[in-house]
C-alpha positions in Angstrom: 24.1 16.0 40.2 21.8 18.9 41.2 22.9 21.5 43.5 20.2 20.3 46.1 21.5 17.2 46.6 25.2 18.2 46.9 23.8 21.1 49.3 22.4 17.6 50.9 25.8 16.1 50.9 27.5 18.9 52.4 25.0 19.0 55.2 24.9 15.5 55.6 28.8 15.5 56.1 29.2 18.7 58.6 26.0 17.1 60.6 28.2 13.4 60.7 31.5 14.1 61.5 32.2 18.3 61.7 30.1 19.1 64.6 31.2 16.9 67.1 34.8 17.3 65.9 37.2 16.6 69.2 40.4 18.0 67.0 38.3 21.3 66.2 37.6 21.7 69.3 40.7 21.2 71.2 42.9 23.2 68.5 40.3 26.1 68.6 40.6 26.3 72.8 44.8 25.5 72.4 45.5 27.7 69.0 42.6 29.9 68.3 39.7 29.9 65.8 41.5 31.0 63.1 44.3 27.7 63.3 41.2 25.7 63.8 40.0 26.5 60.7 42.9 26.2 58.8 43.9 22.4 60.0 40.2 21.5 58.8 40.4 23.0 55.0 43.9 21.7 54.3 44.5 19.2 56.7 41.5 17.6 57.5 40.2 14.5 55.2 36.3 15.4 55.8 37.6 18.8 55.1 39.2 17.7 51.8 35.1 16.0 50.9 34.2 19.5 51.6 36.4 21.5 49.2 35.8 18.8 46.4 31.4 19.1 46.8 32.5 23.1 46.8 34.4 22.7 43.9 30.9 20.2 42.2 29.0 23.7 43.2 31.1 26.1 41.6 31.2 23.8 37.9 28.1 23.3 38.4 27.1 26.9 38.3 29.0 27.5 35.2 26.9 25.0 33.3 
C-alpha cells in the first residue's frame, strides 16, 4: 500500500473516532494531557490501529 493511502487511513481514523473521543477528553480534564495520551497509545484499540498504520509507514520507508 502507498503511503498516501495509509496517510488516508490514519486521517480517516483520527477524523471517525479520535476527535470526538469522550474518554480523551474526560481523562485529559481529570489526569492531565500527558495521562491522556498515554491511555490512547497503549490502551486504546483505535489507538492500537494507529501504532500498526505507523508501524506500515516506517516498513514502508525502508523499502
Amino acid at each position: 500500500m502507498n503511503r498516501k493511502k495509509i496517510y488516508e487511513e490514519v486521517e480517516e481514523v483520527i477524523v471517525s473516532y479520535c476527535q470526538d473521543c469522550f474518554l480523551q477528553k474526560q481523562f485529559r480534564k481529570d489526569k492531565g494531557r500527558s495521562y491522556a495520551h498515554q491511555f490512547c497509545i497503549s490502551q486504546c484499540t483505535v489507538g492500537e490501529k494507529l501504532r500498526k498504520l505507523g508501524n506500515r509507514l516506517i516498513d514502508d520507508s525502508h523499502l
